[in-house]
C-alpha positions in Angstrom: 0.0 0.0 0.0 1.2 3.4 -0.6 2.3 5.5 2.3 2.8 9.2 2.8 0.2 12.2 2.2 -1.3 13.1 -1.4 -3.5 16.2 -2.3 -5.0 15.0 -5.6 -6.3 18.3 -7.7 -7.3 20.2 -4.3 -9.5 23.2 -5.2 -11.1 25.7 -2.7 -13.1 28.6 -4.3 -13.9 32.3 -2.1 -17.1 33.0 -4.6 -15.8 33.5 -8.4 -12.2 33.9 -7.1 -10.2 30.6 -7.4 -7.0 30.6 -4.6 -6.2 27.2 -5.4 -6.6 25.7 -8.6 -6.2 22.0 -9.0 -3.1 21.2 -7.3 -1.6 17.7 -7.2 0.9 17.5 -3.9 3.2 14.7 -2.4 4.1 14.6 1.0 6.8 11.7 1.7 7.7 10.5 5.6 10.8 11.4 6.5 11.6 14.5 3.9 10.9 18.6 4.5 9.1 19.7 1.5 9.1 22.8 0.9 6.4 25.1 -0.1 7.4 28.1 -1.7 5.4 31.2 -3.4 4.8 34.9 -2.7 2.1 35.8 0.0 -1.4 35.4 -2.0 -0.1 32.7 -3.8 -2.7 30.2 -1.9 -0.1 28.5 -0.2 -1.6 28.6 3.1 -5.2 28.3 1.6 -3.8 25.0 0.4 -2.9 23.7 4.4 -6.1 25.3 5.9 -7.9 23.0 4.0 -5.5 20.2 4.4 -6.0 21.1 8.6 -9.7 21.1 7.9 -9.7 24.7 8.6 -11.2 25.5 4.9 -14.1 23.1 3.5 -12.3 21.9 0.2 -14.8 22.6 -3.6 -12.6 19.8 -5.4 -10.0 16.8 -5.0 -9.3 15.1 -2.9 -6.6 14.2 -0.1 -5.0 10.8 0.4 -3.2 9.2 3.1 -2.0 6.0 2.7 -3.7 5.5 -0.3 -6.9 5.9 1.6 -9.3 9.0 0.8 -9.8 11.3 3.9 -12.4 14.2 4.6 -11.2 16.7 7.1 -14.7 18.7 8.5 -12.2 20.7 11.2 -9.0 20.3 12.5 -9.7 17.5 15.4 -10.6 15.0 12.3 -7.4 16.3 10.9 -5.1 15.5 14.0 -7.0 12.6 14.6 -5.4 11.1 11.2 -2.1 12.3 11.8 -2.1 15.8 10.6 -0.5 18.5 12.9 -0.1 22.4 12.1 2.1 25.1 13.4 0.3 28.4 12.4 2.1 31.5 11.7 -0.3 33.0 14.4 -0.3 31.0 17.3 -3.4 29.2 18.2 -2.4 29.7 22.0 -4.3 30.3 25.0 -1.6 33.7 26.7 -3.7 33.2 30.6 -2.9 29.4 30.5 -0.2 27.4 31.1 2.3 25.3 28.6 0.8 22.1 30.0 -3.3 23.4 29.8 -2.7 24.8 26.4 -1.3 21.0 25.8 -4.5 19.8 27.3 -6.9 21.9 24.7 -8.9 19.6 22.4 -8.1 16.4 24.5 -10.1 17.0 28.0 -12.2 13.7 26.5 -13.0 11.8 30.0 -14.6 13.4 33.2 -11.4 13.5 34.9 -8.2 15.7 33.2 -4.8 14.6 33.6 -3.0 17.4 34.2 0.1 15.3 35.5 -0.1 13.2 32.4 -0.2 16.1 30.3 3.2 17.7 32.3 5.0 14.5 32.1 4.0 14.7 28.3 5.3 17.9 27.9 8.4 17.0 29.6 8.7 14.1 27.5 8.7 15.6 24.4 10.7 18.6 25.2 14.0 16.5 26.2 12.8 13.7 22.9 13.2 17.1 20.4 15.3 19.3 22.3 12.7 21.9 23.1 13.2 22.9 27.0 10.0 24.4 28.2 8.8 25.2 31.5 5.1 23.2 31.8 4.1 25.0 34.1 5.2 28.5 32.5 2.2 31.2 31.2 2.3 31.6 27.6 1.8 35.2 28.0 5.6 35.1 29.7 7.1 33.4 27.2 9.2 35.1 24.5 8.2 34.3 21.2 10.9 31.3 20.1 9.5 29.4 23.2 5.8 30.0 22.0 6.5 28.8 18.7 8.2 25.4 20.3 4.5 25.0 22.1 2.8 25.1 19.1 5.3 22.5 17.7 4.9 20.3 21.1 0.9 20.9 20.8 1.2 19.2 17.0 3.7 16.3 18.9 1.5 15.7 21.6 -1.3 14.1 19.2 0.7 12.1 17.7 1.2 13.7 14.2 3.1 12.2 11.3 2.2 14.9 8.7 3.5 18.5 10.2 2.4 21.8 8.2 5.1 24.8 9.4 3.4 27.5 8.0 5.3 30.7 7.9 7.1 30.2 10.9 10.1 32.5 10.6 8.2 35.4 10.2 8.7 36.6 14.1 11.8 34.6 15.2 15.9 36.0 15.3 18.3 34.8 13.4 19.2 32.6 16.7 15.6 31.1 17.1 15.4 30.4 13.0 18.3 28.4 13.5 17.0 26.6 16.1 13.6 25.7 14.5 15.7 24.3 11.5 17.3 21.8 14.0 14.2 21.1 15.5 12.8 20.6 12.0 15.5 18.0 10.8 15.2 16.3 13.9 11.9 15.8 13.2 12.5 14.8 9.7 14.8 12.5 10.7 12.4 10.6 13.2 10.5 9.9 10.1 8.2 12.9 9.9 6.7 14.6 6.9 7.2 18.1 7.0 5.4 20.9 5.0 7.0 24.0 5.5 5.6 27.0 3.9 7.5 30.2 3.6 8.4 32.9 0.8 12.0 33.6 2.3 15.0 32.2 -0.6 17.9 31.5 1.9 15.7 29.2 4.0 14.6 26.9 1.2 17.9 26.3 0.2 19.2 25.4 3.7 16.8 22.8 4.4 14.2 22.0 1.0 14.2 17.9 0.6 12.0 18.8 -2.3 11.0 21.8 -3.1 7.2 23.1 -4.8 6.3 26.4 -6.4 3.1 28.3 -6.1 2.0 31.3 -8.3 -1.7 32.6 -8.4 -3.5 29.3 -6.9 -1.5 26.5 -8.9 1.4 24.5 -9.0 4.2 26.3 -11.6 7.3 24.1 -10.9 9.2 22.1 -8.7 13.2 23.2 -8.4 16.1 21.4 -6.8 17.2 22.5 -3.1 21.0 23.4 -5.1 18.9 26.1 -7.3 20.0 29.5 -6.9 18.1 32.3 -4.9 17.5 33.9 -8.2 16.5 30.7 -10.3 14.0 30.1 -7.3 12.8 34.1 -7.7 11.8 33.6 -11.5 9.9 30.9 -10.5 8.2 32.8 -8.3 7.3 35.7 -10.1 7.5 34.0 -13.6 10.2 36.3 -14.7 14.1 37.1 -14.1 14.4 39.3 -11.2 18.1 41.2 -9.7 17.5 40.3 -6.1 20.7 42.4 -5.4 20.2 46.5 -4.6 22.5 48.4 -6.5 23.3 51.3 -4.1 26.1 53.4 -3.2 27.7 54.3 -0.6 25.4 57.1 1.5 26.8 61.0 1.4 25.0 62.0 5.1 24.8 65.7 5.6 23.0 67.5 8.6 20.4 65.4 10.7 16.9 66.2 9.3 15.4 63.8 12.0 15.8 63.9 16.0 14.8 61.6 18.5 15.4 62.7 21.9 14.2 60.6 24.8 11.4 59.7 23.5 8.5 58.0 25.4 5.1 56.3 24.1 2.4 54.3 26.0 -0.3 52.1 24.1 -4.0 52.6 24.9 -3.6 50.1 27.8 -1.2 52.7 29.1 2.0 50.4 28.7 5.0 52.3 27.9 5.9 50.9 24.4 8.5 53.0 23.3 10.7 53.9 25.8 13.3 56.8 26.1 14.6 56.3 22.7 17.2 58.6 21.2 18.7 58.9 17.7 19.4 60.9 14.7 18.5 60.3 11.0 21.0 62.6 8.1 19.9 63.9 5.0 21.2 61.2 2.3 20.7 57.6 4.5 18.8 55.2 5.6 18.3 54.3 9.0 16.6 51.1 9.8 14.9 50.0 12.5 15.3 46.2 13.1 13.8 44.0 15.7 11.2 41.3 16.4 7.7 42.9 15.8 5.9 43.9 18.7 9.2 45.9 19.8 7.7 49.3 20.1 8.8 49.9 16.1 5.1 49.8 15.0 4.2 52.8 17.8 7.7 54.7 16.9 5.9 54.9 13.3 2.9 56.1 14.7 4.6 58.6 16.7 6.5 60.2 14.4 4.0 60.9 11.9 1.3 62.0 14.8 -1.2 58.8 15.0 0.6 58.7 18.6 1.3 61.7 21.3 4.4 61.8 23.3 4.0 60.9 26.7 7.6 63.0 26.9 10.8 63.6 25.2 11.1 65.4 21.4 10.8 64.9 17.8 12.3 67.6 15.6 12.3 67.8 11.5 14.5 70.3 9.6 15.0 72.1 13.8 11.5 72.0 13.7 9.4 70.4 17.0 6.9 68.2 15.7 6.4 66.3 18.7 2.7 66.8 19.1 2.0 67.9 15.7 -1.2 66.0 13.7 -0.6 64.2 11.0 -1.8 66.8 8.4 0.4 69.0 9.8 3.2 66.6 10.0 3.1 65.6 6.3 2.6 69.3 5.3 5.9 70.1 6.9 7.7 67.1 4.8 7.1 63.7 6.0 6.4 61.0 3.7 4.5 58.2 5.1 4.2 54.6 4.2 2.2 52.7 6.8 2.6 49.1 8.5 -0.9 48.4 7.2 -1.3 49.6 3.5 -5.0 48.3 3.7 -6.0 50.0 6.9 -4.2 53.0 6.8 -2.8 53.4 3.1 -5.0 54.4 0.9 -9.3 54.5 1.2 -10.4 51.6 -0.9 -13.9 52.4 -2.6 -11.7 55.4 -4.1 -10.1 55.5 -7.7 -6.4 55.1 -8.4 -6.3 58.6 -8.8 -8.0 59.6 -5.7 -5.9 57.4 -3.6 -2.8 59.2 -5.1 -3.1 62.7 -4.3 -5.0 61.9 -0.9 -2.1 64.1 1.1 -2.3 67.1 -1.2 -6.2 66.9 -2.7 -7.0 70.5 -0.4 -3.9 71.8 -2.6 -3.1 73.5 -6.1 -3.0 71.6 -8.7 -5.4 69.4 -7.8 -7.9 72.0 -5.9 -8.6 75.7 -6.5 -10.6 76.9 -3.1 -13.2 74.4 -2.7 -13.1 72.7 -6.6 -11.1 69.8 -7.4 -9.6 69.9 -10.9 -10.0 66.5 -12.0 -7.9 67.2 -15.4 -4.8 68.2 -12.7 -5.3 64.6 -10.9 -5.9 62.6 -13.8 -2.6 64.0 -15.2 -1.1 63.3 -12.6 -1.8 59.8 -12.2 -1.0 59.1 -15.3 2.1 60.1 -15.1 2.8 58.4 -11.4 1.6 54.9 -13.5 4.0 55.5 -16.1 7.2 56.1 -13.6 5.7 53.9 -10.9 5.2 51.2 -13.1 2.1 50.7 -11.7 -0.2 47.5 -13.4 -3.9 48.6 -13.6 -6.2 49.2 -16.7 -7.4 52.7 -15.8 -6.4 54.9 -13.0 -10.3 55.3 -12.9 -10.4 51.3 -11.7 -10.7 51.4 -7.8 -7.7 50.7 -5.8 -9.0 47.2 -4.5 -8.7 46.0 -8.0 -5.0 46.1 -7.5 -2.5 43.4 -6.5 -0.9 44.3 -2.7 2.4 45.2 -5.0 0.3 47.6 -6.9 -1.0 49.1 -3.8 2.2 49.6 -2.3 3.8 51.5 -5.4 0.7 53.8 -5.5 1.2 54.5 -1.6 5.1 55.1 -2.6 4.2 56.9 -5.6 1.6 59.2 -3.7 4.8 59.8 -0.6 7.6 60.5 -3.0 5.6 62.6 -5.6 6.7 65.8 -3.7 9.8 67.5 -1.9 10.6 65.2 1.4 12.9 65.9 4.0 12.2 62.6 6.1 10.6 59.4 4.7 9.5 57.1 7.6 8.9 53.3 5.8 7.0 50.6 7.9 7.0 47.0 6.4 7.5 48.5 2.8 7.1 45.5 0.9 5.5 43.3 3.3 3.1 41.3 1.7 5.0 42.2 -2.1 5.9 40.1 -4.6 9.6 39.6 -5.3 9.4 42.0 -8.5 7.8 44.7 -6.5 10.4 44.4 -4.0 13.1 45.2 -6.3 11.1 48.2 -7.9 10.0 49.5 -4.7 13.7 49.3 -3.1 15.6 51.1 -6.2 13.2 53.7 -5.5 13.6 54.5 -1.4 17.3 54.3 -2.4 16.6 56.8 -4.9 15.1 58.7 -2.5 18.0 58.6 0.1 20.3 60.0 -2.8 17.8 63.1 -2.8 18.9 63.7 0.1 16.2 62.8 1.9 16.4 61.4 5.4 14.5 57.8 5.7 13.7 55.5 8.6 12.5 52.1 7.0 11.0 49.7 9.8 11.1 46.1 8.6 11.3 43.2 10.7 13.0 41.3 7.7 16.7 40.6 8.2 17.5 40.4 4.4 16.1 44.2 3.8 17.8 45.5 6.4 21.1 44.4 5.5 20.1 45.0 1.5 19.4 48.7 2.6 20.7 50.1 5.8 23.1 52.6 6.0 22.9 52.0 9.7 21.2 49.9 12.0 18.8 50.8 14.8 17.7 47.8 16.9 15.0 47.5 19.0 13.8 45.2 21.9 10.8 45.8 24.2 11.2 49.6 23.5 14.4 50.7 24.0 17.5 51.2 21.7 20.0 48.1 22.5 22.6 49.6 19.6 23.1 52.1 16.3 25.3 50.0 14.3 26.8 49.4 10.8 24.8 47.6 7.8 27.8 45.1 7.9 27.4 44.1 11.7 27.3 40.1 11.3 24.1 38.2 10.9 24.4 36.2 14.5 25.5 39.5 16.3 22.7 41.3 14.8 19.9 38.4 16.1 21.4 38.6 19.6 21.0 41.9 19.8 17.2 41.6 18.5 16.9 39.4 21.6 17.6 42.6 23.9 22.0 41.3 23.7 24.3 44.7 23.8 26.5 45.4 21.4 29.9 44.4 22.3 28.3 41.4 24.8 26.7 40.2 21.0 30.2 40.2 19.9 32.1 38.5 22.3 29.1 35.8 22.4 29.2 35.2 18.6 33.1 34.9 18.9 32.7 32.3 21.4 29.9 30.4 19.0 30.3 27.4 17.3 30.7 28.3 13.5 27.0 27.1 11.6 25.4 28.4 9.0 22.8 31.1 9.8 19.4 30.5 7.7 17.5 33.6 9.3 
């Protein structure tokens, strides 16, 4: 009989939108297959309806050469199937051991010391050390991510999904989850792991899939290059490299001084920060998210007030200036959250790009808008922004999330800048966008524009840093150079000082980094 996992022409259908089209997928014990495509390519639609998450509308899936239907997940762990979600499905007021214990209380009487032994168990088996008896709500993120993995373990699974799980981790933990991974692996384990990150594919893909717009496009070798794995992806070549120069600083155009910001709870999130940003580079704030580098954002442009300390553009306190004013005076804005706060969604192309200057000549006279001036004008952002749409009269929900991004870009850098503050530019962008969208900012810098890019991806920071501001829990640890190593960098992003990073990477054992 055949063994292993088998998706046979799986469809799944959100009204006349098809996110996966008839795909055929092997899943082997003992091999890491990897699943690779940009976000939206219906790689995780796929697994949800593996898990049982997502009724399927068309194949079927085959373990063992045995049909299965999945109705939720508990039919799908109960044949074998664990998943590690990219969003933890944990309980943060209850224990390691009672978040264990979820979906298995099935006799009158729970075993709460089975379920710590269990833990225990599995922890040393895997080399996972956990606390059983620690709140998840205390646990820092790498340790939440290895209950998930013990909650999948703990029923038994054969089949493990890994989707996204990088996206939150340091260098340090990703490298740790790869080991964890291979163990696994080893044991005899089929592992799906879904991700859109290059460098990790290639340092553990068995096998490796591609998915582009709902279907199946390829399959590629775990040897292929980064940018044989890129065209793949996108369907053409792409330069995954950023042509940039060296930066030519002049006079700060941004200061930080002691800054302090508390979320509506009234936690202090950003926490006496100081720092300067010059005319001409690009300053980038790394960290795990959920660092306070969200809220600095927010702060800067005016969605947040200070609870203390200074913000100054061009010698100019904007510390408690509103955003209108704030963008009047010079700051270009790309948010976190392009679909929440980028651009207003029943509105045309157009609209959407002259939203921070539609009270202002060209585009109004007094009360009038002059809809020649914005129609001109978007025109012209499509042509230079490259941006892929029928009509700039289409609505901006029509477009791709790349295509939303280069008409928030296009609306920010459309006008004289002295500070651009980035936030997850490309998040959520397909390769080719990425490289478009990064030529530009660096176009920008060379303006002489100062610009603060936010990204909690290791691989754009180091691409186009200038220098490096890290964060962790809301205070600076360091300000250092684009070239600090990878594995000093990570410690750091776990709250490490500088030169302690340094003398703890000397000390390391000499691996090779995946994050």
């Amino acid at each position: 009989m055949a063994t292993g996992l088998s998706l046979r022409g799986i469809t799944k259908r959100f009204g006349s939108f098809t996110a996966v089209d008839q795909v055929d997928l092997d899943v082997r014990p003992g091999e890491i297959h990897c699943l690779l495509g940009e976000n939206g390519a219906g790689k995780s639609t796929l697994m949800n309806v593996l898990y049982g998450l997502l009724p399927l509308d068309g194949g079927e899936i085959v373990i063992d050469g045995t049909p299965r239907t999945f109705g939720n997940p508990r039919d799908a762990m109960a044949a074998g199937i664990g998943m590690v979600h990219q969003h933890f499905m944990l309980v943060n007021v209850f224990s390691v051991t009672e978040n264990l214990m979820l979906g298995r209380e099935g006799g009158p009487i729970l075993d709460a010391a089975g379920a710590k032994r269990r833990v225990q168990e599995l922890s040393e088996r895997y080399g996972m050390p956990v606390d059983p008896d620690a709140l998840i709500e205390d646990l820092p993120v790498g340790v939440q991510q290895r209950v998930e993995i013990l909650k999948a373990l703990a029923n038994d699974a054969r089949f493990l999904v890994f989707d996204e799980p990088t996206a939150v981790l340091t260098p340090q933990e990703i490298d740790d989850l790869m080991r964890v991974m291979q163990s696994l692996r080893d044991e005899g384990k089929g592992i799906v792991f879904i991700t859109h990150k290059l460098r990790e594919v290639r340092a553990i893909a068995d096998r490796i899939t591609v998915m582009r717009r709902g279907r199946i496009v390829g399959h590629a070798e775990p040897g292929s290059s980064e940018a044989d794995l890129a065209e793949l992806m996108v369907g053409r070549a792409v330069d995954l490299r950023v042509d940039k120069k060296p930066a030519q600083p002049t006079a700060p155009r941004l200061r930080v001084r002691d800054l302090r910001v508390a979320n509506p709870a009234g936690g202090i999130v950003v926490d006496g920060i100081d720092f300067d940003v010059a005319g001409g580079e690009i300053l980038c704030v790394a960290g795990v998210q959920g660092n306070g580098q969200s809220e600095l954002a927010d702060a800067l442009l005016g969605n947040m007030v200070p609870l203390s300390g200074t913000i100054e553009m061009d010698g100019v306190d904007i510390s408690r200036a509103k955003p209108r004013a704030t963008i009047d005076a010079g700051m270009g804005f790309v948010p976190e959250d392009r679909e929440v706060d980028g651009f207003v969604s029943n509105f045309t192309i157009a609209e959407n790009l002259v939203l921070n200057r539609s009270n202002q000549p060209p585009f109004a006279h007094g009360m009038a808008l002059d809809w020649g001036a914005i129609n001109r004008n978007a025109e012209e952002r499509k042509q230079e922004f490259d941006i892929r749409a029928q009509s700039v009269g289409d609505h901006i929900s029509s477009l791709s999330g790349g295509n939303k991004q280069k008409v928030i870009l296009a609306r920010e850098l459309s006008r004289p800048l002295s500070v651009l503050v980035a936030s997850q530019p490309t998040r959520g962008v397909d390769v080719g966008a990425i490289e478009f969208l990064h030529k530009r900012i660096v176009e920008e810098r060379d303006q002489g524009t100062a610009v603060l890019l936010v990204s909690t991806e290791l691989e754009e920071v180091e691409a186009l840093a200038d220098r490096v501001l890290v964060m962790y829990r809301g205070k600076v640890v360091g300000i250092v150079g684009s070239d600090t190593p990878r594995d000093v960098m990570g410690l750091m992003m776990a709250g490490v000082p500088y030169d302690e990073a340094v003398a703890v990477a000397q000390d390391a054992p000499k691996e090779e980094t995946h994050g």
